[in-house]
SERO-4910 file (N, C-alpha, C, O; in steps of 0.05 Angstrom, whole numbers):
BEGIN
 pado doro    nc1    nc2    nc3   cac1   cac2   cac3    cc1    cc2    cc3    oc1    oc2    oc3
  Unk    A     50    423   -281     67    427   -257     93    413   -259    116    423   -258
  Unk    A     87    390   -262    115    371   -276    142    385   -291    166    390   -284
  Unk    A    124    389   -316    141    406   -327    155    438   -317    177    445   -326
  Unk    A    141    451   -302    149    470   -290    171    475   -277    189    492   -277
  Unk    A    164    442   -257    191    446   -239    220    428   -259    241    423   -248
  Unk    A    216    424   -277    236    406   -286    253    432   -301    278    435   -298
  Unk    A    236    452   -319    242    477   -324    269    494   -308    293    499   -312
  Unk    A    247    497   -286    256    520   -262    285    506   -257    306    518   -259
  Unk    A    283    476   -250    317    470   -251    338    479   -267    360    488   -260
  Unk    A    331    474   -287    350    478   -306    354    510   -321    368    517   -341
  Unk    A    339    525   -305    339    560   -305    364    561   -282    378    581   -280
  Unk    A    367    541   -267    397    543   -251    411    535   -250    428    534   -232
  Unk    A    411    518   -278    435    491   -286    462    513   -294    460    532   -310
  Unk    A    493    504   -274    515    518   -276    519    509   -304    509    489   -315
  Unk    A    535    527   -313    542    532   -349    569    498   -344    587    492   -330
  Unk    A    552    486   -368    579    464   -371    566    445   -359    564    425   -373
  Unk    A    554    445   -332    547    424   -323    539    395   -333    547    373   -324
  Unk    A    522    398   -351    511    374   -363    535    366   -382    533    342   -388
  Unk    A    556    379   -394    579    364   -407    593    347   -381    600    324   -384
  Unk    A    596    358   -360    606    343   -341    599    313   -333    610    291   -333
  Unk    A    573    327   -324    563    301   -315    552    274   -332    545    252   -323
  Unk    A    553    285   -359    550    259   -373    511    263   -379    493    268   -362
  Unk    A    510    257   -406    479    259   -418    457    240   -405    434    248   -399
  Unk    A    469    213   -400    456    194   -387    457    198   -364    440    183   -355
  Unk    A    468    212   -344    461    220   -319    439    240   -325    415    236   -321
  Unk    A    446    255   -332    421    282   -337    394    269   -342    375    272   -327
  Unk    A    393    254   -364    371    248   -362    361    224   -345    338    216   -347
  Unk    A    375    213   -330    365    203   -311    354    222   -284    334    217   -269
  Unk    A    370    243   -283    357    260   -261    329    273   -272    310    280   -258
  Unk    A    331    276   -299    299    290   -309    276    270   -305    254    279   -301
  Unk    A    281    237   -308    257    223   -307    259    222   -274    236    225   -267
  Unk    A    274    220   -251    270    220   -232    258    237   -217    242    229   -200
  Unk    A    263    266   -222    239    291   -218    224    299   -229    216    321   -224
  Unk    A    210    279   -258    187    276   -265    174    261   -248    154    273   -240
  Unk    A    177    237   -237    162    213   -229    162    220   -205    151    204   -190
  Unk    A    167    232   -198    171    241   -157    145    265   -160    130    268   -141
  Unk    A    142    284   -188    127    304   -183    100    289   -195     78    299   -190
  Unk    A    103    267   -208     73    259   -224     72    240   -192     49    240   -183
  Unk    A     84    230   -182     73    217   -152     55    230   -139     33    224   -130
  Unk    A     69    256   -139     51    270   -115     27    279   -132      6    275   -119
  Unk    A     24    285   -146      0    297   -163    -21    268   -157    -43    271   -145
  Unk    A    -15    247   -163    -32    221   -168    -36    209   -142    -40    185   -140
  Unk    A    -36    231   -110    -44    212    -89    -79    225    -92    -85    241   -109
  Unk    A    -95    215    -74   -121    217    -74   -132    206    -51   -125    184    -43
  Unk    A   -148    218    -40   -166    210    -22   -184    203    -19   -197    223    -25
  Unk    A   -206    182    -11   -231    182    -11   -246    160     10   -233    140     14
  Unk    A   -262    162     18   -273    143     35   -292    122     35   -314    125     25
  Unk    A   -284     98     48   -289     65     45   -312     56     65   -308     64     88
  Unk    A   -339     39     60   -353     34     86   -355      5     75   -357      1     51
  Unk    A   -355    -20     98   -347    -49     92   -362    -58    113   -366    -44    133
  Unk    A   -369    -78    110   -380    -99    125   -348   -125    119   -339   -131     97
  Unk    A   -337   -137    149   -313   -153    151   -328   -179    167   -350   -178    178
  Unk    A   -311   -197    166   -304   -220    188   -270   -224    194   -251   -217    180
  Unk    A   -267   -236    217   -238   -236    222   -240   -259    242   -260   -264    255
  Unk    A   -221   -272    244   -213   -299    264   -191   -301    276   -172   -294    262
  Unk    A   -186   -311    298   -153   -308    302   -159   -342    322   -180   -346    334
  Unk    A   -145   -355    321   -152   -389    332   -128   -407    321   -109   -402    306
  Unk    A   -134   -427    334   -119   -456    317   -111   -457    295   -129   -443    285
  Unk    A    -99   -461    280    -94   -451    250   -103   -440    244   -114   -449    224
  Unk    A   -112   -413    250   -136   -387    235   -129   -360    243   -133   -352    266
  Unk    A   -114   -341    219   -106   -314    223   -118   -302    201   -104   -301    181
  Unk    A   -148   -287    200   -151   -267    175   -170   -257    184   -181   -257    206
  Unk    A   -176   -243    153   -196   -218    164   -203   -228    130   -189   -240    114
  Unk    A   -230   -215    128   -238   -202    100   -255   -186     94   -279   -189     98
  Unk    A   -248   -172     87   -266   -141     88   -277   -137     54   -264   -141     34
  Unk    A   -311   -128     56   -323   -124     26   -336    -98     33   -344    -93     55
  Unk    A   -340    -79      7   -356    -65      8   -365    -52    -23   -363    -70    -40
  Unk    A   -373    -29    -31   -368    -12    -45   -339     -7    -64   -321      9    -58
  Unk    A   -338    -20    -83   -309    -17    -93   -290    -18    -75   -273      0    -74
  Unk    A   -290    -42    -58   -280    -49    -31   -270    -78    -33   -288    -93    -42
  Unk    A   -247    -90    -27   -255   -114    -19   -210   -111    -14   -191   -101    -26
  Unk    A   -217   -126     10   -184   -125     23   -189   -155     41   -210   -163     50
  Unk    A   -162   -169     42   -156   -199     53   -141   -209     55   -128   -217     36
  Unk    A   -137   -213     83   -113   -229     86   -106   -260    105    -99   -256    129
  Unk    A   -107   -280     99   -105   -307    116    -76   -316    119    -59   -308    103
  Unk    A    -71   -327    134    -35   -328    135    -47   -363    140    -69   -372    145
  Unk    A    -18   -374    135    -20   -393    134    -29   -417    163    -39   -440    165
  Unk    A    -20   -399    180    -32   -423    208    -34   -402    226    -28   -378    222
  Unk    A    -42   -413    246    -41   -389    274    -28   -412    301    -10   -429    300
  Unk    A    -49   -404    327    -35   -408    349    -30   -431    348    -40   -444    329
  Unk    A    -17   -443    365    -29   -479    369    -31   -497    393    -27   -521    397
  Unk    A    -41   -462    416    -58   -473    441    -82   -449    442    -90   -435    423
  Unk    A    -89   -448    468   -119   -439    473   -102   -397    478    -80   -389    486
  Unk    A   -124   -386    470   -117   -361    470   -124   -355    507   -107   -348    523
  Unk    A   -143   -359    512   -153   -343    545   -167   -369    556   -168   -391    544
  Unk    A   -176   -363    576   -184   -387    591   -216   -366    605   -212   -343    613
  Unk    A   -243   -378    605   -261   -369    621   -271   -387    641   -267   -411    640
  Unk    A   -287   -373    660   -304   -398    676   -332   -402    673   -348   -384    670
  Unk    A   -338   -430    672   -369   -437    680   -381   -415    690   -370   -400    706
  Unk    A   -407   -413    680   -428   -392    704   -422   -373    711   -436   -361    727
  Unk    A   -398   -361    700   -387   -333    711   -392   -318    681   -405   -323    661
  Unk    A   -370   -294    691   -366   -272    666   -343   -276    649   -322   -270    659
  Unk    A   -343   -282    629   -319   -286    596   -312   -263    598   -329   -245    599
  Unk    A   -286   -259    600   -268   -234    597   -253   -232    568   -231   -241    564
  Unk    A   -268   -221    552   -242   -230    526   -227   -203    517   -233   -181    509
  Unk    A   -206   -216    522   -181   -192    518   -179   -179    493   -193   -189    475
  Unk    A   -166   -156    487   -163   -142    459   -142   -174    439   -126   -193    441
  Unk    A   -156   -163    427   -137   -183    401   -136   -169    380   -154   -156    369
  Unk    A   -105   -173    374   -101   -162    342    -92   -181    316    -70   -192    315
  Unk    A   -107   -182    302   -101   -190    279    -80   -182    262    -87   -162    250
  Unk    A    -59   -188    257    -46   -177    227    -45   -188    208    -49   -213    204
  Unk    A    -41   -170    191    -40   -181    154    -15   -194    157      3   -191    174
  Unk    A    -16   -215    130      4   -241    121     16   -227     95      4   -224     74
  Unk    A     45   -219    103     37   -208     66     46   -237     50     52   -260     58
  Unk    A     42   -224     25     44   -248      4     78   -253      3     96   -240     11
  Unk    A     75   -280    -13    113   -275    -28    115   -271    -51    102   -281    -70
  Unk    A    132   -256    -50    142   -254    -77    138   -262   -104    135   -249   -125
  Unk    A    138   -287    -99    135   -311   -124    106   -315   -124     97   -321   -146
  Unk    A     89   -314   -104     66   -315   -106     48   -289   -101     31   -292    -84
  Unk    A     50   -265   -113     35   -247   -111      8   -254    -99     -4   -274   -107
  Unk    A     -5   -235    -78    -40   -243    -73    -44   -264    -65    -67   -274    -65
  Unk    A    -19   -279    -54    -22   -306    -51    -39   -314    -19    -57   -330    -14
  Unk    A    -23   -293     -1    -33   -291     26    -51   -263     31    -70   -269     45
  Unk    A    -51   -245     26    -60   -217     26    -64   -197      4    -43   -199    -10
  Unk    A    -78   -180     -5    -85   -169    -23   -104   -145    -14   -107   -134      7
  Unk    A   -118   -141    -43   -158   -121    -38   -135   -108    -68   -113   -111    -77
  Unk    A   -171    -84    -75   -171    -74    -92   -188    -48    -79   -212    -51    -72
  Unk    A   -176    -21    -76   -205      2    -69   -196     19    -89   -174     27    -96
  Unk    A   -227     25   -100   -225     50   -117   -208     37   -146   -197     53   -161
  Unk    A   -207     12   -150   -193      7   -180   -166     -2   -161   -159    -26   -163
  Unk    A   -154     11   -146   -124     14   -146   -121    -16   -132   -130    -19   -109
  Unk    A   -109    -38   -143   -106    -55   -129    -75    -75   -113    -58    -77   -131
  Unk    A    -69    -82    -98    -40    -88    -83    -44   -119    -76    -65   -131    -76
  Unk    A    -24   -128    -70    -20   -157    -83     -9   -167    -46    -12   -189    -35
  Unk    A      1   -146    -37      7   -161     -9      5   -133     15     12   -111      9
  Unk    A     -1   -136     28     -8   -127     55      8   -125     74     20   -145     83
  Unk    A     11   -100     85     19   -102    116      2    -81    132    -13    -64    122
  Unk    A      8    -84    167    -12    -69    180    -22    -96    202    -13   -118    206
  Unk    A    -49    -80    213    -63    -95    221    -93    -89    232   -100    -66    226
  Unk    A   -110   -103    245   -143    -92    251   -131   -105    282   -120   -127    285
  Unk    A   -135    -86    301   -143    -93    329   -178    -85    336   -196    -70    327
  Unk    A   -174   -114    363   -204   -103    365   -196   -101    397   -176   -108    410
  Unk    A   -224    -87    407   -225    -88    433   -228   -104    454   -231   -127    445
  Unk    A   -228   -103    480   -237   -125    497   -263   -131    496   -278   -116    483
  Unk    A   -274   -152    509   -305   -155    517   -307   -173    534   -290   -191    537
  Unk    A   -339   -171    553   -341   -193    567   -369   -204    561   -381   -193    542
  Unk    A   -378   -222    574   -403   -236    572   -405   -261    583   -388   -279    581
  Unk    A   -439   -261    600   -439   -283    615   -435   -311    605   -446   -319    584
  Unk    A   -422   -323    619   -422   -358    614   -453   -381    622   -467   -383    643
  Unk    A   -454   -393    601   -467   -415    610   -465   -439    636   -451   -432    655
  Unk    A   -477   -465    637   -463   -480    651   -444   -494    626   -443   -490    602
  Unk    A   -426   -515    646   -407   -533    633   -415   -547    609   -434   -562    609
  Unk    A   -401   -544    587   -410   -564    566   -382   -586    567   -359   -581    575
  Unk    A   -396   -617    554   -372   -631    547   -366   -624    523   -348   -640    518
  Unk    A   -368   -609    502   -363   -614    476   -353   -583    468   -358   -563    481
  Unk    A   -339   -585    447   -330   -565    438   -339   -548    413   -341   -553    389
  Unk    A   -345   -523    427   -365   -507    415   -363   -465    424   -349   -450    438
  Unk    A   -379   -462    411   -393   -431    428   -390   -434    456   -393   -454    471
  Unk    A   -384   -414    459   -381   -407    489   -402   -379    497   -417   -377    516
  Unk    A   -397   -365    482   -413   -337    477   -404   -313    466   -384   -310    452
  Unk    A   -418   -298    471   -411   -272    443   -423   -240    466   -438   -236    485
  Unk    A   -399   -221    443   -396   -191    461   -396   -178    442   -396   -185    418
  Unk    A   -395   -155    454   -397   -132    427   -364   -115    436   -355   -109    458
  Unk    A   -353   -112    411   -333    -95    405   -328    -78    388   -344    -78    369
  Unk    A   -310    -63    387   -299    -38    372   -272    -51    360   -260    -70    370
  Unk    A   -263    -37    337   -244    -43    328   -228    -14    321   -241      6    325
  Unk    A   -205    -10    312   -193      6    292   -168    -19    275   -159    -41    281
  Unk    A   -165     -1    251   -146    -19    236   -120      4    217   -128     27    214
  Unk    A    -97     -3    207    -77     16    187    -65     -6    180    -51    -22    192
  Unk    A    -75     -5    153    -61    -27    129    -57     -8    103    -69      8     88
  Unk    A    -37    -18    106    -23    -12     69    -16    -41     49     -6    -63     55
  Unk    A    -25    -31     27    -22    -39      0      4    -45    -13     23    -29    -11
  Unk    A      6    -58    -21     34    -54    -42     34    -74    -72     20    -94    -78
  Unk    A     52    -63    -84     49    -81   -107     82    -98   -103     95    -98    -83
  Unk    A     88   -111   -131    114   -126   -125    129   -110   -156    116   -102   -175
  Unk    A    164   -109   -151    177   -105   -174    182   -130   -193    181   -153   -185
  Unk    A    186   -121   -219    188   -104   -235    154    -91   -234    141   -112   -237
  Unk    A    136    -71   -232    112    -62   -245    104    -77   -259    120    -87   -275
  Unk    A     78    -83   -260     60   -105   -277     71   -143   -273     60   -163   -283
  Unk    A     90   -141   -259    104   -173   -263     81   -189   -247     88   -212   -246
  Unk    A     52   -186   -232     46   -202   -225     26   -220   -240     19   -243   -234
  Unk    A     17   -204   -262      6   -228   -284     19   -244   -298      5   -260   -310
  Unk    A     55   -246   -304     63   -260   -317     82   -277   -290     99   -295   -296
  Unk    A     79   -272   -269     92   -280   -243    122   -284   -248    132   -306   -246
  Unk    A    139   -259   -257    169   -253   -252    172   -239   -231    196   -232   -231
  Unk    A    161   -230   -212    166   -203   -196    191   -217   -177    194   -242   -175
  Unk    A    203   -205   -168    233   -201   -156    240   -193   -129    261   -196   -116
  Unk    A    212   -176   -122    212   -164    -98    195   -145    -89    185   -132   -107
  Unk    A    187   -138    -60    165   -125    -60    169    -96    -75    192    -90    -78
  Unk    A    152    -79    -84    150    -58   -102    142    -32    -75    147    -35    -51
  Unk    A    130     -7    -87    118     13    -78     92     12    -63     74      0    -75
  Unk    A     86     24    -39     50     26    -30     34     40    -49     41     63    -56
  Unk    A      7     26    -59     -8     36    -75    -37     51    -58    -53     68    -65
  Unk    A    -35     39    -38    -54     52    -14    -53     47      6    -41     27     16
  Unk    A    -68     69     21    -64     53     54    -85     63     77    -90     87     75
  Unk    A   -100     51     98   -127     58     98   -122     50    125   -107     34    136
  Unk    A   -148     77    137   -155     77    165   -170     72    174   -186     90    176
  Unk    A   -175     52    184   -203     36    189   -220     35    225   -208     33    247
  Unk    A   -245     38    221   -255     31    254   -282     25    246   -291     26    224
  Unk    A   -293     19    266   -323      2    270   -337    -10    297   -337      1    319
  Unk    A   -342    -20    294   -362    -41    313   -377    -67    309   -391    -73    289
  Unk    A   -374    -80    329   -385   -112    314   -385   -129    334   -380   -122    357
  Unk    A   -392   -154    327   -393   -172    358   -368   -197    353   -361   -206    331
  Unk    A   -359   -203    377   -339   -231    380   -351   -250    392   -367   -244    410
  Unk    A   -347   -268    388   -356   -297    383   -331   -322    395   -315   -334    381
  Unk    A   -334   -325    426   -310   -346    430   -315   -369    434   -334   -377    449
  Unk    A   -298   -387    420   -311   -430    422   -285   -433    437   -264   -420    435
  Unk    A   -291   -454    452   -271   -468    467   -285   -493    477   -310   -496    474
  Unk    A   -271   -510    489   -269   -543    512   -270   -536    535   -259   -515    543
  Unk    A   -281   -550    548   -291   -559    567   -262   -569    578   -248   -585    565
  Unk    A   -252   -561    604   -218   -568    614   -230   -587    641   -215   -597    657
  Unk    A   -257   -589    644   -262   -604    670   -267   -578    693   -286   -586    707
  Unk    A   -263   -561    700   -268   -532    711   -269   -507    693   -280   -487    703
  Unk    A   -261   -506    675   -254   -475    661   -269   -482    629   -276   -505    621
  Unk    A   -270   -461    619   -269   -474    581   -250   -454    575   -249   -430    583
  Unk    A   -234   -469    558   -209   -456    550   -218   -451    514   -228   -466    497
  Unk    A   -210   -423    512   -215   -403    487   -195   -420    463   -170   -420    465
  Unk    A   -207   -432    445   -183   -428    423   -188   -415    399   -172   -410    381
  Unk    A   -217   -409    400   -215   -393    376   -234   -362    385   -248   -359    405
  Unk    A   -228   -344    362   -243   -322    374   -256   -315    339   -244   -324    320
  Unk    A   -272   -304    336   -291   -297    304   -302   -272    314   -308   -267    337
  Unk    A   -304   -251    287   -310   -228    298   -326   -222    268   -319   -232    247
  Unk    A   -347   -205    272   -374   -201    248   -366   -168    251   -353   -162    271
  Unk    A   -372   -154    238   -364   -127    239   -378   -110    217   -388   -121    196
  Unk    A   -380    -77    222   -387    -59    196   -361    -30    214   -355    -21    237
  Unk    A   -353    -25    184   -332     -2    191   -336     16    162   -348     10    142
  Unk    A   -323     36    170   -315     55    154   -287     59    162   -275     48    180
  Unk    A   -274     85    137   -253     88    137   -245    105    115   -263    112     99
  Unk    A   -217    115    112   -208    140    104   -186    124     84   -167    114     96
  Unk    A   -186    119     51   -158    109     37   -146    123     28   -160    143     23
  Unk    A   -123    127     21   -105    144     12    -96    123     -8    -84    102     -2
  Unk    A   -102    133    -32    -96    130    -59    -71    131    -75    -68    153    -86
  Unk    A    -48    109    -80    -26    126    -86     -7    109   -113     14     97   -114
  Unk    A    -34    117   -137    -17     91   -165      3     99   -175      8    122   -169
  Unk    A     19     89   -190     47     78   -194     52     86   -223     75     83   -232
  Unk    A     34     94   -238     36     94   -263     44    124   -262     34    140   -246
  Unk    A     64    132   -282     61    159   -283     40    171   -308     31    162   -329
  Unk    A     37    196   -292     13    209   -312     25    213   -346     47    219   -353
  Unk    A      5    207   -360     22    214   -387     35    243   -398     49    243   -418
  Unk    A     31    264   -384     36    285   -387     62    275   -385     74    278   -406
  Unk    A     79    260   -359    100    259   -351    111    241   -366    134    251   -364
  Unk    A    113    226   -377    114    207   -403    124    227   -420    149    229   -416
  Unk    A    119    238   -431    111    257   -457    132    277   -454    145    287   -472
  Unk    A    135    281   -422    166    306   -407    190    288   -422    202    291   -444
  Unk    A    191    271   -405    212    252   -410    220    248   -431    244    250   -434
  Unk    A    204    239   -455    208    233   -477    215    249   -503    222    243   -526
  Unk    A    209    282   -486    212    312   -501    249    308   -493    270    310   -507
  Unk    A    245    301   -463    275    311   -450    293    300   -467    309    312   -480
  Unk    A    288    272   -466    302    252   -487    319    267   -506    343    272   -505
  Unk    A    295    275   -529    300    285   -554    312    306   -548    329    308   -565
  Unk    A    315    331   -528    331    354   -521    355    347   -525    373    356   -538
  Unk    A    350    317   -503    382    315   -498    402    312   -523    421    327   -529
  Unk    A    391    284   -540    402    284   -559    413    305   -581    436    305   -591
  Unk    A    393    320   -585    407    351   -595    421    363   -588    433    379   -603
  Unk    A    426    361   -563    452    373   -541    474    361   -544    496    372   -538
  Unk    A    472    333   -556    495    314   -562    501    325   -590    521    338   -595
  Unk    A    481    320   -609    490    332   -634    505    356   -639    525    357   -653
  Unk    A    492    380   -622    511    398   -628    532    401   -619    546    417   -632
  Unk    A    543    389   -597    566    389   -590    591    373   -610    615    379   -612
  Unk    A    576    352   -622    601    341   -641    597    361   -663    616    366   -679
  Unk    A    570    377   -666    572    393   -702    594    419   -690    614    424   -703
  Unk    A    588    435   -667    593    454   -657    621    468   -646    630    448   -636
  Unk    A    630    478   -644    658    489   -620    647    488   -591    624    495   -588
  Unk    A    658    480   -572    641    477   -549    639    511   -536    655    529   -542
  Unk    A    627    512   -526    616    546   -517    595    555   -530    583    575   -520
  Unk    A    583    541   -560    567    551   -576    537    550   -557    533    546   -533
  Unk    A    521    555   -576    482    553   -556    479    535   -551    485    517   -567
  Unk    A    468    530   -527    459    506   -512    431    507   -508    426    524   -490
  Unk    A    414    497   -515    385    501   -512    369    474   -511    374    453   -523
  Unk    A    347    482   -491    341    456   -478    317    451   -496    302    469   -489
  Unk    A    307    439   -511    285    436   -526    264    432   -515    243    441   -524
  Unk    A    267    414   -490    236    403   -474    224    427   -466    201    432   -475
  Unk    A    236    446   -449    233    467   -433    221    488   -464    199    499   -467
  Unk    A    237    487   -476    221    510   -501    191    503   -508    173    519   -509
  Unk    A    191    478   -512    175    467   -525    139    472   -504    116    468   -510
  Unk    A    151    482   -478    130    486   -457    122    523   -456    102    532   -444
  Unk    A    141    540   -472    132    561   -474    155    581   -449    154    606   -446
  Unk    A    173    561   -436    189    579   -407    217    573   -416    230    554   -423
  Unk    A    221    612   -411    246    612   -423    267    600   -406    263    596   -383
  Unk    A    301    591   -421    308    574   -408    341    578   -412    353    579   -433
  Unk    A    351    581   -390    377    597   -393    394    583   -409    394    559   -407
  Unk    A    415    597   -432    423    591   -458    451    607   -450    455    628   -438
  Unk    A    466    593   -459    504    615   -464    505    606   -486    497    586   -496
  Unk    A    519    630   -496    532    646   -521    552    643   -518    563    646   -496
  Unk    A    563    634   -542    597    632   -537    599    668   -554    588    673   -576
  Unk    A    618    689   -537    624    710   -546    644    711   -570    651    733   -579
***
């Protein structure tokens, strides 16, 4: 397909053009509508089921999700640094929706704050996030100490994407420069219970942390970075076209045949001028 459409262009390339525009432009536009058409060929779909935990509290922002050729995470470095909600003694805990977001990583430290790997394809920093729902549940009496308060059942959904960092491959030798391309990105929901600890304020107990246990599924969309080798192989035909296009122009009178070699070399014919 790659090759097809790289073809079909150049079945409407104006006569001269590529003397114009210079060899190194040209083939920069041929690896660019290779790699845009081997992108789309290489997205994929398939679906993820995980068992997670997630926290959001006093210094505490993450989630971590495992499953089946599954595993995604992200902790940021601190969180709040007062009480999220306030409940009462003997009554009903109202706990509000809370959303978690991903930490992405830096730069210099790839995977450092956020990451996962699904399906092989794996991304080094994160963005997005998992919200969960509200919940309530009855209160005990007053405790002095700080602890459980009690636990609800909730729903969640979540949309996180993947990414890697530039240059490609720099995060095992840790040069990368800047964030790179999304390698996936996933739609997540479930159900699970929350868990809120807080103190004792003398009338109220005040929430500072909230913990959530969970099982989800979800939908990833698959999207690696490598181009297919077929498209490798375009490029590197184009290359060699080009250069023959250079040669004959210094062996040649200009007007003589112009013929694209990559495109021959695929079997589709490929428009040619004759100098009369």
């Amino acid at each position: 397909m790659t090759r097809m459409l790289i073809c079909a262009c150049f079945r409407r390339w104006p006569r001269g053009l590529h003397e114009r525009i210079g060899l190194k432009t040209l083939l920069m536009l041929v690896a660019v509508v290779c790699l845009v058409a081997a992108s789309a060929q290489a997205n994929s779909t398939t679906s993820v089921s995980f068992t997670g935990t997630a926290s959001l509290g006093n210094d505490v922002v993450d989630f971590f999700l495992s499953g089946p050729s599954f595993s995604i995470n992200s902790a940021a470095p601190g969180g709040p640094g007062t009480y999220l909600f306030i409940c009462d003694w003997e009554s009903t805990c109202n706990v509000p929706s809370m959303e978690i977001p991903a930490f992405m990583s830096y730069f210099n430290q790839p995977g450092n704050f956020s990451g996962g790997t699904v399906h092989g394809v794996t991304a080094y920093s994160l963005t997005g996030s998992i919200t969960f729902s509200d919940s309530s549940f009855p209160t005990g009496p007053a405790t002095n100490q700080y602890g459980i308060i009690g636990s609800g059942p909730v729903t969640f959904y979540g949309q996180l994407t993947g990414f890697v960092f530039w240059p490609l491959g720099c995060e095992s030798t840790n040069t990368c420069i800047g964030l790179g391309p999304a390698v996936f990105n996933l739609d997540l929901s479930g159900a699970g219970t929350v868990t809120a600890s807080g103190v004792n304020s003398g009338i109220n107990a005040l929430i500072y942390e909230v913990d959530y246990s969970f099982n989800g599924t979800g939908t990833a969309t698959l999207t690696p970075v490598v181009p297919e080798p077929s498209c490798i192989l375009l490029v590197s035909s184009g290359l060699a076209g080009l250069a023959g296009v250079r040669r004959r122009r210094l062996q040649r009178r200009p007007g003589k045949l112009v013929a694209l070699s990559a495109c021959e070399s695929s079997g589709l014919s490929v428009a040619q001028t004759v100098a009369q």
